[in-house]
N, C-alpha and C positions, 0 to 999 in steps of 0.2 A: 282685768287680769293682774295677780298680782306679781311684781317683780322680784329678781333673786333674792336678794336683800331680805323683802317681806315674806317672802316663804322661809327663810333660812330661821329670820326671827321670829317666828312663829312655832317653831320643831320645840318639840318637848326632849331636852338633851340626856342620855343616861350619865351619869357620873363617870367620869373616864378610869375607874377601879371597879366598875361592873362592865365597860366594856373589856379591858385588860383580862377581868376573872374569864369571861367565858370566849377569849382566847386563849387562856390556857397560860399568860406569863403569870410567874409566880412575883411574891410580891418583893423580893430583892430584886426584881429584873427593872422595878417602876421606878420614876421621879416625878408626882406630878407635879405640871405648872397651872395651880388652880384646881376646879372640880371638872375640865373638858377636855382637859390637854393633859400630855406626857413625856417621858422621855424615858426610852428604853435603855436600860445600862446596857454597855458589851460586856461586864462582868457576868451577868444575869443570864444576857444572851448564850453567852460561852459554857454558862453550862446548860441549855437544855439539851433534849437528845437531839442528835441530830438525824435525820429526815431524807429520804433519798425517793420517795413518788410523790411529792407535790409538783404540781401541772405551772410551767409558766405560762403566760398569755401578754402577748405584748399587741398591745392598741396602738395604731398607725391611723396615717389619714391622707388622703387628696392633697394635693398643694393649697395650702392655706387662699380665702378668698375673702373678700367684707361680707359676703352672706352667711357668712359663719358655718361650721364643720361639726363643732360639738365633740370631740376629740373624749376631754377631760369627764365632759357630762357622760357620754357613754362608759366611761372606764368605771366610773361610780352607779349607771344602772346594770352594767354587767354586774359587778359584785355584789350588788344589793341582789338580782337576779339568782344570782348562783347561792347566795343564801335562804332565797326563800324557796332552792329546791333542795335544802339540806345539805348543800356543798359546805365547807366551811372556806370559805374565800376571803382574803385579804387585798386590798387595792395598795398601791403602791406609787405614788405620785412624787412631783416636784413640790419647793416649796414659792407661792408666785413671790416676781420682785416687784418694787413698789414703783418702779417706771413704766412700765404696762398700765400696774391699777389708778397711776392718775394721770399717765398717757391719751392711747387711745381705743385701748384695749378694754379695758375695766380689769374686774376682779377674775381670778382663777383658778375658781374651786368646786367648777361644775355650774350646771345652771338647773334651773326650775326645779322640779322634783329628785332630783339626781345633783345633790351636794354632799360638801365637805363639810361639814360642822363645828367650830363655832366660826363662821364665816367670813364676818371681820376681824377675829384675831388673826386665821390664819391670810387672809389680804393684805393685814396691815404688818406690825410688828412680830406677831406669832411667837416664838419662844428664845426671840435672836440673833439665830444661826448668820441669817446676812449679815447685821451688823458684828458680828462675831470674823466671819469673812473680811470683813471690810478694814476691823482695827487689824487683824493680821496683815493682812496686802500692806496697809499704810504703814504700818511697826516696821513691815521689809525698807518699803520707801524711804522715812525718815532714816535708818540705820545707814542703809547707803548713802545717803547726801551727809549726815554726821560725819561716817569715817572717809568722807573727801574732805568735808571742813577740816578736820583733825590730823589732818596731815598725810592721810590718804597711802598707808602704808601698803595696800595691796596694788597700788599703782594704774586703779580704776580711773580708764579715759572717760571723760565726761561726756564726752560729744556719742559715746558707744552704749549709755545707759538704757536697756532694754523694759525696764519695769517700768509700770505707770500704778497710779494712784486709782484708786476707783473710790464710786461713790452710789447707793444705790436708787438714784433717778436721771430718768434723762436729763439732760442737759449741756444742749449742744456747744456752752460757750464755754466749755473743761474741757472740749477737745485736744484742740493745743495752745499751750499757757508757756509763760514764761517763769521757773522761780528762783528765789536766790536774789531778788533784787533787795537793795537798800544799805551796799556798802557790805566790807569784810564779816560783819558779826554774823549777816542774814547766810552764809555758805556762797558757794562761787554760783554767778546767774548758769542757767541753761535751761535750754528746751524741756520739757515736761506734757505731760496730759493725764488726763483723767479715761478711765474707761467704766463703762457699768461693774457693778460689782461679778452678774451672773455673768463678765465675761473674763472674768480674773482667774487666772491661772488655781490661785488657793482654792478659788468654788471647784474647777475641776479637779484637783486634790483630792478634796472630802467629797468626792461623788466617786473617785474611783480606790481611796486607801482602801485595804479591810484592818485595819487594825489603826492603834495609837503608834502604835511603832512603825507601820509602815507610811501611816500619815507623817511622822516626824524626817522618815528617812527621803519620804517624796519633795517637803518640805527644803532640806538640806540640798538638793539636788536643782532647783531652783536657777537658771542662770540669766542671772540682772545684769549682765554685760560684760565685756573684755577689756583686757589692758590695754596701750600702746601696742606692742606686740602679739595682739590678736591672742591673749591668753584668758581661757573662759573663768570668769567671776564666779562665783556660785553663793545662793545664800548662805551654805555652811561654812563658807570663809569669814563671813561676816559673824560668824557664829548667833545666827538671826533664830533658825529653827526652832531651838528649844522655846522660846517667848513664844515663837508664833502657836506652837503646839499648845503650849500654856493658856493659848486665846480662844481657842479651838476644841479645849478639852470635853464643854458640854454640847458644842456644836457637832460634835463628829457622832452624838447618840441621835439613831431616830426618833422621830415625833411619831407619839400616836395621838390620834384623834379618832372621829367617829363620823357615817354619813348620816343622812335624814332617817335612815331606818334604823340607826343604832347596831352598824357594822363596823369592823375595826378597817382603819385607814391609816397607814404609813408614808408620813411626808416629811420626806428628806431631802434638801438639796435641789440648786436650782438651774442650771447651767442650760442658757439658750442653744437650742439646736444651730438656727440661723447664724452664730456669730462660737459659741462653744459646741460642745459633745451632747447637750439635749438630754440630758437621762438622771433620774433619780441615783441613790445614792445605792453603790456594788454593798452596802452595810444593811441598807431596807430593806432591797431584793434580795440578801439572805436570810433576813430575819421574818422575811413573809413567810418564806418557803420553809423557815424551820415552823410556821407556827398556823402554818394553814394546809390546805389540799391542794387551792389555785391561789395563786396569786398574780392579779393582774393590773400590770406594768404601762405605762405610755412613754412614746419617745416624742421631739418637740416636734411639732410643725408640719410637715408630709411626708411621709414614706424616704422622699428621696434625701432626705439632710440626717429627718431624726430616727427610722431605721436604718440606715446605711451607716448610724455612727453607731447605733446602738450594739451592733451586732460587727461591723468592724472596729469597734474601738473598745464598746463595754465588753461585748462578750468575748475576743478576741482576748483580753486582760483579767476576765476572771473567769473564766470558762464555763459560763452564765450559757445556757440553751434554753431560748423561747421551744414549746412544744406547738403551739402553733399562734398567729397574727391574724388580727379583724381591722380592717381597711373600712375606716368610717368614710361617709360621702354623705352629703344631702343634695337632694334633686333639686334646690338653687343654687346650690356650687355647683353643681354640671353644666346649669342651663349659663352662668358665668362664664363658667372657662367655652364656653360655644357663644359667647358674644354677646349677651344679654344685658344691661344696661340692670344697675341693683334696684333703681325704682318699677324695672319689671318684670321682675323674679317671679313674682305672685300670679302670673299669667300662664294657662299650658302654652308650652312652647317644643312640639318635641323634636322639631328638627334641630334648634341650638342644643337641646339637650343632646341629642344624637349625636352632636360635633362634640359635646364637652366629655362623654363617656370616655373620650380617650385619653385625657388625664387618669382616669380610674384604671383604664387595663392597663397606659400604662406603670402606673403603680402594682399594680396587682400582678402583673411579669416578671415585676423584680422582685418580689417578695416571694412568688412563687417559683420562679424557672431560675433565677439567678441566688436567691438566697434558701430556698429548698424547703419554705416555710408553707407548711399548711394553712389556708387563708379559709375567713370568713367576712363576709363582705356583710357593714351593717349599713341599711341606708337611718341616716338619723330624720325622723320623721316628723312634717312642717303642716299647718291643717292643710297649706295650699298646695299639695303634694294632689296630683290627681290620678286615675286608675289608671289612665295612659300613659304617664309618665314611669310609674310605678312597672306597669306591663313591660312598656320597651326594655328598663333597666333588666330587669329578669332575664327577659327574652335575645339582649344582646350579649350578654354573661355566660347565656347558659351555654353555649359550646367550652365554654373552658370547666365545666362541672365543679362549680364553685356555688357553698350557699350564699341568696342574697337574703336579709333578711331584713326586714322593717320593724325596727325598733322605735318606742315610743315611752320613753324613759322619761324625758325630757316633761309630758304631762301624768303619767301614771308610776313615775318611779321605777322600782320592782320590777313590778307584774310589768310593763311593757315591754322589759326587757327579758320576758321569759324562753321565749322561741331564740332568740339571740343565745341565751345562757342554753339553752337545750343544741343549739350547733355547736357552741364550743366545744361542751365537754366530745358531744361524737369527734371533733376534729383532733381535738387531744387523746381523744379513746386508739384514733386511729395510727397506727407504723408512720411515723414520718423519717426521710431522705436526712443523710447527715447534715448538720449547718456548714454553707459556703462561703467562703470572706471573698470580697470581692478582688482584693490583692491579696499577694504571698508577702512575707515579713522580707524577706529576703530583694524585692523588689526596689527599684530605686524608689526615692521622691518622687520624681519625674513620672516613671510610670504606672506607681499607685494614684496620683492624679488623673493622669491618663487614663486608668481605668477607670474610674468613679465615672469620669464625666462623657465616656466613649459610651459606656453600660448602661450607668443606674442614669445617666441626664438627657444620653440621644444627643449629645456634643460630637461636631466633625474633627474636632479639634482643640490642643490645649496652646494657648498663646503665653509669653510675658515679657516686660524690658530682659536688654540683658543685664540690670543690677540687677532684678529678680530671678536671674538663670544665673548670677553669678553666686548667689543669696544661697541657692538651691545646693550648687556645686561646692560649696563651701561645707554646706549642715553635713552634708554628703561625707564629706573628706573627715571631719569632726565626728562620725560614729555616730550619727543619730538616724543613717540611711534608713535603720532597721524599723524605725517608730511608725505609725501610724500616722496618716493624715487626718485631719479634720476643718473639712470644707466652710468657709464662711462667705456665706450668700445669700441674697434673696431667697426667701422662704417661696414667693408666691409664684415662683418658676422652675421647671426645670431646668432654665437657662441663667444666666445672669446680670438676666435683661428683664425685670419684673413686672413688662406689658407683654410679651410671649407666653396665651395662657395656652391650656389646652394639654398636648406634647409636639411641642416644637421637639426639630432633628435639622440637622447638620448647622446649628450655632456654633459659638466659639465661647469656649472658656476663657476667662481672660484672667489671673492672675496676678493681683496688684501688689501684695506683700506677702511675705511669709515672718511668723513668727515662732519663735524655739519654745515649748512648753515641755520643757528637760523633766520637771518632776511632775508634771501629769503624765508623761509620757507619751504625746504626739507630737505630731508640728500644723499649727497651725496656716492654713493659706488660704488669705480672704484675696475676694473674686468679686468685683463688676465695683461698686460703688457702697456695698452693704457697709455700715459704723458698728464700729468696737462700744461709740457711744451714742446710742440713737439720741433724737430732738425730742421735743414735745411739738403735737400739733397744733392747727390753728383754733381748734374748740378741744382742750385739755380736759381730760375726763374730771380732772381736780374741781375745776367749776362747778361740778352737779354733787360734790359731795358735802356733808356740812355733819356736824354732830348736834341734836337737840336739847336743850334744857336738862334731860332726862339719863341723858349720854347715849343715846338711840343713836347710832351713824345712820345717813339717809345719804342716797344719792350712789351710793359704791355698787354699781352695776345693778 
C-alpha cells in the first residue's frame, strides 16, 4: 500500500494558472509562488462580482482519538465529490504548522487519495505565512524589551509583560525562560516564554481581519501589558503595528493550490482549535464563496472546541453562515471512545461501539439542536469496518432523521465520496433554522464560559482560583466583557480531563488562566493542563523523515 507521501508524489499536477483559469480568478487577482502554488491578491479579489448563493459547508468531527477521524481528508473528498457532479466547489482549509509535522501528528493535507497538493511544500515551508506570523509576534517582542531598555517612557511594568515570543515547533524547554541576562547592554532580566506560533495572537489576527486595514487596526489594539498603575500598554503605543503589517503584507493573501484531482483548494491560516479559534482565514472563506457554488470549510479537532468557535467566534465576527455541517466519525473512533484498546480496533466489537456512538450524538445535538445546523453524518470508511458495525451506526441515528453516509475517499478519491456530495447538496437545498451562538455578547465572561461548558461539554460545573476570578473581574471592569471566549483544552474530551472518552456529564471545568486577545478580539481561557506550547513526543515523527539524493522528502507521513 502505498503511503500519503507516495500517492501525493506521484499525482500528475496542473499548473496552478490552469487551475486559477477554470475558477474563474482573472489574472491580476494571481501571484504565483512557482508552477503549483499561489496567492490571491485582495486587489483582484475586491473586484470580482460579488456572489450572494454559494452554499457554505463546514466539516466537524468526533473528539479527536489515535485511530484517527480523517476530518481534512474528507473536506478534500467532498469537494473533489461535488466537482465531479458539476458543482463547482472550492475547499477551504488551514495552513498545517510544522510541530504537528514532526511531532506526532505527521503531515495535514489530507490523506490517501483525498489530498492537498503539492504536499510537501504545503507541510513544510509552503509560501511563509507562518514564518511571516512569527517575524511579526517577535518584531512586537523585541520593540517591547527595546523601549524598557531605553528608558521605558510608557512606564511599562516589567513583571506585567503579557506577550511571548513564539516559535513554529514544539518545544517544551521555551516554555518559560528567562531573558535579559548578561549585564545592562543585554535589557533588564525577566520572565519570558515562548508559545507555538498557531497559538499567537497575530495567527489569530490574519484569520479573522478582512482587510489590510483592519488587520493593521486589530494589530494596533494589541495589549502586551500595563503600567504600575494598571494602565493598559497597547502595541500602537509602541507604534509596532505598521512594521508588523509591513511583515504581513503577503501573508494576509490566500494561497491557492490544487487537490489530486486538480480542484481549486484555499489554504489560509492556521490557528489550533485546542489552544486558539481553529479556523481558516474570514479572507479564504470569502473568497471561496465569491468564486465557487460550495465552498467547504473545516474547523479544528471536534465539534466541541473547533465548531463551537467557528460559529461563536468566526461567524459571530463576520457574519459567516454555514448552510449546513457533516460530523465525520470512523467506526474505530467509536469503538475507542467505548473502551477499546488501539491494537484492537480492527476487531467487530459492537457493544464498545455501541457505548462509543455517544460521543457522535453527542456531537451531533449540538450542532443540530443547539447551533440549528443541518447535519450530515460521514462515516469515514476503514476495510475493517464490518456490515454490523456499519448497520448499528445507521440504525442508532436513525430516530434523529439524519443522513449517515459511508464515505470512501480516503481509497477512491471522488467517486467514494459521491453519495456524501449527493446529501449535502439535498441538506443545503433544504430551509434551514437561523444560526445560534451559544452566548449573547452582552453576557458576562463568567457566564459565556458557563455556557460553553454547561451545553456544548455536559460540564456540572465551572471552577477557578481566585486570582483567576479576580483576572476574570478585572477584563470585566476594563470593557472587554463584550468579547467572545475562546476555550483552550484538551481536544480528546469533552471534559478537561483527556481520559474521559465517550460523553462524560457532570465534570468540572476547571479554569487555569485567562488571557486578553484585545485585537483578535476574544479572551482567551485555558482549561485542565492543555500548553500554549505543546512538547515533542518520545518517537518524534522528525525521525522518519529524511530528503533523498534526488530531493524526494520520504518519511512525511
Amino acid at each position: 500500500m502505498l503511503s500519503d507521501i507516495e500517492i501525493a508524489q506521484r499525482a500528475k499536477l496542473r499548473p496552478i494558472t490552469d487551475v486559477a483559469a477554470r475558477l474563474g480568478v482573472p489574472d491580476d487577482a494571481l501571484e504565483p509562488y512557482g508552477r503549483y502554488k499561489a496567492k490571491l491578491t485582495l486587489e483582484g479579489l475586491g473586484r470580482l462580482p460579488g456572489r450572494s448563493n454559494g452554499r457554505l459547508v463546514l466539516v466537524t468531527a468526533i473528539s479527536p482519538t489515535p485511530a484517527g477521524e480523517g476530518k481534512t481528508t474528507t473536506v478534500v473528498g467532498l469537494g473533489d465529490a461535488l466537482n465531479r457532479l458539476g458543482k463547482r466547489a472550492v475547499i477551504c482549509l488551514r495552513e498545517p504548522s510544522l510541530g504537528p509535522v514532526f511531532g506526532i501528528k505527521g503531515g495535514a493535507a489530507g490523506g490517501g487519495h483525498a489530498q492537498v497538493v503539492p504536499m510537501e511544500d504545503i507541510n513544510l515551508h509552503f509560501t511563509g505565512d507562518f514564518h511571516a506570523v512569527a517575524a511579526a509576534n517577535n518584531l512586537l517582542a523585541a520593540l517591547i524589551d527595546n523601549h524598557v531598555h531605553h528608558g521605558n517612557e510608557l512606564g511599562i511594568d516589567v513583571r506585567r509583560i503579557a506577550w511571548k515570543r513564539v516559535v513554529d515547533m514544539n518545544d517544551r524547554a521555551l516554555r518559560d525562560i528567562t531573558v535579559g541576562l548578561g549585564g545592562p547592554v543585554n535589557g533588564f532580566p525577566r520572565q519570558d516564554g515562548f508559545d507555538i506560533v498557531v497559538a499567537s495572537e497575530v495567527m489569530a489576527i490574519l484569520c479573522l481581519a478582512e482587510s489590510l486595514e483592519d488587520l493593521k487596526s486589530r494589530l494596533a489594539a494589541i495589549v502586551i501589558g500595563s503600567t504600575r498603575d494598571n494602565r493598559l500598554v497597547r502595541a500602537g503605543d509602541l507604534k509596532a503595528h505598521g512594521a508588523m503589517a509591513a511583515l504581513l503584507r503577503d501573508a494576509i493573501k490566500p494561497n491557492l493550490v490544487q487537490t489530486l484531482e486538480g480542484n481549486p483548494a484555499l489554504l489560509h491560516g492556521g490557528p489550533f482549535a485546542n489552544i486558539a479559534h481553529g479556523c481558516n482565514s474570514v479572507i479564504a472563506t470569502r473568497a471561496g464563496l465569491q468564486l465557487g457554488d460550495y465552498v467547504i470549510t473545516e474547523a479544528g479537532f471536534g465539534a466541541d472546541l473547533g465548531a463551537e468557535k467557528f460559529i461563536d467566534i468566526k461567524c459571530r465576527m463576520s457574519g459567516l453562515r454555514p448552510d449546513a455541517a457533516v460530523l465525520v466519525a470512523t467506526v474505530r473512533a467509536l469503538k475507542f471512545h467505548g473502551g477499546v484498546a488501539l491494537a484492537e480496533l480492527a476487531r467487530e466489537n459492537l457493544p464498545a461501539l455501541e457505548k462509543g456512538i455517544a460521543n457522535l450524538e453527542r456531537h451531533l445535538h449540538n450542532l443540530h439542536d443547539d447551533f440549528g445546523l443541518r447535519c450530515v453524518v460521514a462515516i469515514n470508511h476503514f476495510e475493517a469496518d464490518t456490515a454490523a458495525e456499519l448497520d448499528l451506526l445507521r440504525s442508532r441515528l436513525a430516530p434523529r432523521d439524519v443522513p449517515v453516509v459511508v464515505a470512501r475517499h480516503w481509497a477512491d478519491g471522488g467517486a467514494g465520496a459521491e453519495e456524501l456530495a449527493h446529501a449535502v447538496v439535498q441538506a443545503t437545498d433544504r430551509a434551514s433554522s437561523p444560526l445560534r451562538f451559544i452566548y449573547e455578547d452582552a453576557d458576562t465572561l463568567w457566564d459565556k464560559v458557563l455556557k460553553i461548558a454547561t451545553t456544548v461539554y455536559g460540564a456540572a460545573e465551572v471552577t477557578a482560583e481566585p486570582k483567576v476570578r479576580a483576572r476574570m473581574r478585572e477584563l470585566q471592569d476594563q470593557g472587554f466583557g463584550h468579547l467572545p471566549v475562546c476555550i483552550a483544552k484538551t481536544p480528546y474530551s469533552f471534559a478537561s480531563d483527556a481520559t474521559l472518552l465517550g460523553a462524560p456529564s457532570g465534570h468540572v471545568l476547571n479554569i487555569r488562566e485567562l488571557r486578553l486577545a484585545a485585537g483578535a478580539g476574544f479572551v482567551v481561557v485555558i482549561c485542565g493542563d492543555v500548553m500554549t506550547m505543546p512538547g515533542l513526543p518520545k518517537r518524534p515523527a522528525a525521525a522518519q523523515i529524511d530528503v533523498l539524493p534526488d530531493g524526494r522528502i520520504v518519511g512525511l507521513f
